[in-house]
N, C-alpha and C positions, 0 to 999 in steps of 0.2 A: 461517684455515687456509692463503690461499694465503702468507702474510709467512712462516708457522711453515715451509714446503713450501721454499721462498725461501731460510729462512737454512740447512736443511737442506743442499739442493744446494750454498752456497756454504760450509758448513762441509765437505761431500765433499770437493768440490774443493779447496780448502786443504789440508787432509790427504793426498790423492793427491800434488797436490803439493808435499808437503814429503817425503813420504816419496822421490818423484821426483827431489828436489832437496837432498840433509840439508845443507849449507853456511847456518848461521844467519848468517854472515856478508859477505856477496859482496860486492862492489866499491861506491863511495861511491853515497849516493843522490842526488849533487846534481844528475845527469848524468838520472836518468830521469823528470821532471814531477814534476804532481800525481797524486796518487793519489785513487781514490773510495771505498774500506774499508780499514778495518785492523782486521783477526780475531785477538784472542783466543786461543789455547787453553792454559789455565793447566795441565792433567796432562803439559803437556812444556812450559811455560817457555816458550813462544814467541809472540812479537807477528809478524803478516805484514803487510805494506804489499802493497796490491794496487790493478791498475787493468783493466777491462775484467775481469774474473773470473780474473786472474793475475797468478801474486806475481813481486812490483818484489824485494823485498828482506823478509828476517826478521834479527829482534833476537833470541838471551835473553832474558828478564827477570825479576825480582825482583818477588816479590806482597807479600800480606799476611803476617803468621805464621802464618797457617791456610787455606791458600786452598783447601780443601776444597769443597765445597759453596756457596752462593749467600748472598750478604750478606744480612741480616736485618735486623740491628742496627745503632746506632751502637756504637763499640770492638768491635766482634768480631771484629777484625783479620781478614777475609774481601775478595777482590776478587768485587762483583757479577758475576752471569751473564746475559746478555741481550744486547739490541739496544737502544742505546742512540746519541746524538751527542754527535761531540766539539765542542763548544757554543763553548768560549772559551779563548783563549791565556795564559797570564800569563807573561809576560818576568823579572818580577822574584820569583820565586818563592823560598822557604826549599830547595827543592832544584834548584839552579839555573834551571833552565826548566820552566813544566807545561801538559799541554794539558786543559781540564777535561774530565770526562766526564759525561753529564746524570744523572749517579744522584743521587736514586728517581725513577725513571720514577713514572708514573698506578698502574701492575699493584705496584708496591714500596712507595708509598705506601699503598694501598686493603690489602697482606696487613699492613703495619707498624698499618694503625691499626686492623684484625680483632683484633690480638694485641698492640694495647696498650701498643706498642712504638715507639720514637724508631728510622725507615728510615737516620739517620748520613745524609753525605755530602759533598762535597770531595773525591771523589773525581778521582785526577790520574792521566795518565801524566808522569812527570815524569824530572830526570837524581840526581845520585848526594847522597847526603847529607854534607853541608858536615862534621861532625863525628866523621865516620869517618875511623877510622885505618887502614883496609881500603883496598888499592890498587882502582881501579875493576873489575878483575876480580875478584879476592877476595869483594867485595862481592855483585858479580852469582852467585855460588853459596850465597847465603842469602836468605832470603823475609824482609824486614826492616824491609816498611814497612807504616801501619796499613791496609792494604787497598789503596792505591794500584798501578799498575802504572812499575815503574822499570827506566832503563836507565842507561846510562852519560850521561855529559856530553856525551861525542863525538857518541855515538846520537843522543843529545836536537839538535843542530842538524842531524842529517841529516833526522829526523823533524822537525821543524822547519819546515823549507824546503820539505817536498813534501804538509806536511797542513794544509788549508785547513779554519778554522769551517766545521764546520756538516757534515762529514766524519762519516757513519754508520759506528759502531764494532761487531762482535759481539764478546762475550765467553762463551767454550766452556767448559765443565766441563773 
């Protein structure tokens, strides 16, 4: 009760302010540390980098082609909902850079094997797809990846250099 209480107050807070603040883009993050969260909330597209319970910098970004609702499956093109870790880096990734995200938690494993179902995962935040003929803005106005969270290439070394393994991620409806 008190994690659920927890990520409540820190989903407020994010929303207050972003509404506080609507510039999804503000100045380089190379300038402001590490950060200790990055939230989430896929019904406006937006990732926040956050430290001390206040945002560093927000991105755009691009989901799955259905990011409705909470990932279930594997292909259900959905980006999971929850509390999760950003666990591990890959440098050499198929979409230039990815940071992994620990999906299926313990709670997506135990509903995925209730319902008899494969929980998917490889889940990434990652940068822009190599085989698009979409300029990297273009791109960021469609939900194009199978459930991943994506930003640009530029994004991806800003995010980068300020998000350390092991970096507690929520993901918001």
């Amino acid at each position: 009760m008190r994690a659920t209480l927890l990520s409540t107050l820190t989903y407020l807070t994010v929303t207050i302010a972003a509404l506080a603040s609507p510039t999804l883009h503000a100045s380089g993050a190379s300038g402001m540390g590490k950060v200790d969260l990055v939230v989430i909330t896929k019904s406006e597209s937006r990732m926040a980098l956050l430290r001390d319970g206040k945002i560093l910098k927000q991105y755009h970004i691009a989901m799955g082609d259905l990011p409705a609702g909470h990932k279930l499956k594997e292909g259900d093109q959905r980006t999971p909902q929850g509390r999760y870790t950003l666990d591990y880096k890959k440098s050499d990734s198929a979409y230039y850079k990815s940071i992994h995200i620990s999906y299926p938690n313990e709670e997506d494993k135990l509903r995925a094997k209730a319902l008899g179902i494969r929980p998917g995962g490889m889940i990434m935040i990652h940068g822009q797809n190599p085989k698009s003929s979409l300029s990297p803005q273009q791109a960021q106005q469609y939900n194009w990846t199978d459930g991943c969270i994506a930003i640009t290439n530029a994004e991806m070394d800003e995010v980068w250099k300020v998000v350390d393994e092991g970096t507690p991620i929520e993901i918001w409806p």
